[in-house]
N, C-alpha and C positions, 0 to 999 in steps of 0.2 A: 659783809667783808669789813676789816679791821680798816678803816683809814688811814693809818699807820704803813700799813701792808701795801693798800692800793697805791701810796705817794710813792712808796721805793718802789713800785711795777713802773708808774708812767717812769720814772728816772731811769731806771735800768732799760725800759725799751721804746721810748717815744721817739727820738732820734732814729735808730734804726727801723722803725715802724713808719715813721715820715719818709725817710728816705724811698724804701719800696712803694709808699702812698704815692709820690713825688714820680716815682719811673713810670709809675700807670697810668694816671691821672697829665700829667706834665705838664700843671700848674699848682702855685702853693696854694692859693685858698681852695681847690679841691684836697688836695691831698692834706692839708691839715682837717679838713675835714672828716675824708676816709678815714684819719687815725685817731682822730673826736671817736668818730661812730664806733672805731673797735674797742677803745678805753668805754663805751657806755653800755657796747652790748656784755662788753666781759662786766663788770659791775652791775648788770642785770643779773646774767649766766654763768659766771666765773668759778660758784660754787660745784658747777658741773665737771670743772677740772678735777682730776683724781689724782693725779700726779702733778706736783706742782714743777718739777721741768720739761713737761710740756708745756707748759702755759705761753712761754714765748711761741712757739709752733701754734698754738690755739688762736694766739692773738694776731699773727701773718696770714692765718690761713681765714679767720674772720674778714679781717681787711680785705682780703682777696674776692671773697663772696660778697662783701659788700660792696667794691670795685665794680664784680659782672652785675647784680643788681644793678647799679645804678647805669650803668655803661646801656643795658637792655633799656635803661626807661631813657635814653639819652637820645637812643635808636631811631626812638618813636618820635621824639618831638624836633621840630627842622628847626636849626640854628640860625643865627644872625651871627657874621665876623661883624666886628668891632673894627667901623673901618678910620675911627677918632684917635686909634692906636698910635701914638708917637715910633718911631724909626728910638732903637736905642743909637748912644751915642757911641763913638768907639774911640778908646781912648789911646796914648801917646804911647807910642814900643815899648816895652818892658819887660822883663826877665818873668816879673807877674803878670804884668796883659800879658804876654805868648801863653805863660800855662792857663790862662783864664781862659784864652779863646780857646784853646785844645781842649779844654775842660769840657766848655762849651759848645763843639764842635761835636765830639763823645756822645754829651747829650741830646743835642739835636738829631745825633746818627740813632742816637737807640732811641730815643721817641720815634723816631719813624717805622722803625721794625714792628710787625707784626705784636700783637699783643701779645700771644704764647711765649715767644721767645726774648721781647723786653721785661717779662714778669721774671724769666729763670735768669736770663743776664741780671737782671741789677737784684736779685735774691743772692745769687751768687757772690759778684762783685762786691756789689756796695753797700750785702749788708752780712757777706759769709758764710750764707747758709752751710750746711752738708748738701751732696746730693739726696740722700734719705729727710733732710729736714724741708726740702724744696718740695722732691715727692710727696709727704705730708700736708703742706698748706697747699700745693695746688693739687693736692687730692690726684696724680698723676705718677705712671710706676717709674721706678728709677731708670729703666732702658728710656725710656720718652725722656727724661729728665735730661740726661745724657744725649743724646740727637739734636734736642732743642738747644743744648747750650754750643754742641759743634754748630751745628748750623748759624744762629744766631752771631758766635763769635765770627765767622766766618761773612755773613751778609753785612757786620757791622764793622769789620775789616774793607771790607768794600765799599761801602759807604765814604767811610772814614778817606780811601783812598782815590775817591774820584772827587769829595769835597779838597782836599787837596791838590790835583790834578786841577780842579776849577779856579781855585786860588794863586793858581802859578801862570 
């Protein structure tokens, strides 16, 4: 592949490729990772693309697979919490801290959710999928795709609303 070519792929979809890495994973040096591995396996395999606007759908739906891959060998080996972890700090009321912690708070709601349904929420969301392009990378028909995202908004509405119920 041209290197040329390959520099305007990471550009045009690294960000949004992080971002989905980032909803699954729910840490950044995982999920820069995850989106390492999909920019090396497309640069192995990418010639295999035929269509070059699927490529974006080829490169979510890798990440995806490489996501449950690693999640499966995660299974298997028992963790240690990091119990040296500093408390963050929380800083002074602001127009920006509120959106921060809402921001915040978002995210903590949908890291918790089920993994099916944090994959199609922040596909979705935060990085626009279609329902048909969501179906494609999680390899899922577009009725499921549809249920997962009701349901999901809906346990992540809840969420969202008892974290603020706790807050008050």
């Amino acid at each position: 592949m041209d290197p040329h070519t390959f520099e305007n792929l990471l550009e045009k979809h690294y960000a949004s490729l992080y971002r989905f890495a980032y909803s699954l994973a729910k840490n950044p040096e995982d999920a820069a990772d995850l989106t390492q591995q999909a920019f090396a396996v497309f640069a192995r395999k990418g010639d295999a693309v035929r269509d070059p606007s699927k490529t974006r759908s080829w490169l979510f739906t890798t990440l995806y697979r490489e996501f449950l891959k690693q999640a499966g060998r995660a299974r298997r080996v028992v963790s240690i919490d990091d119990e040296n972890e500093s408390p963050r700090e929380i800083p002074g009321p602001t127009v920006e801290v509120s959106r921060s912690l809402d921001q915040d708070a978002a995210l903590v709601a949908l890291a918790s959710l089920e993994e099916s349904q944090r994959a199609v929420l922040a596909l979705f969301y935060l990085d626009q999928c279609s329902y048909r392009e969501i179906a494609e990378i999680l390899d899922i028909p577009i009725g499921t795709v549809m249920s997962r995202l009701s349901r999901g908004k809906e346990a992540l509405r809840e969420k969202l609303r008892v974290n603020e119920i706790d807050r008050e």
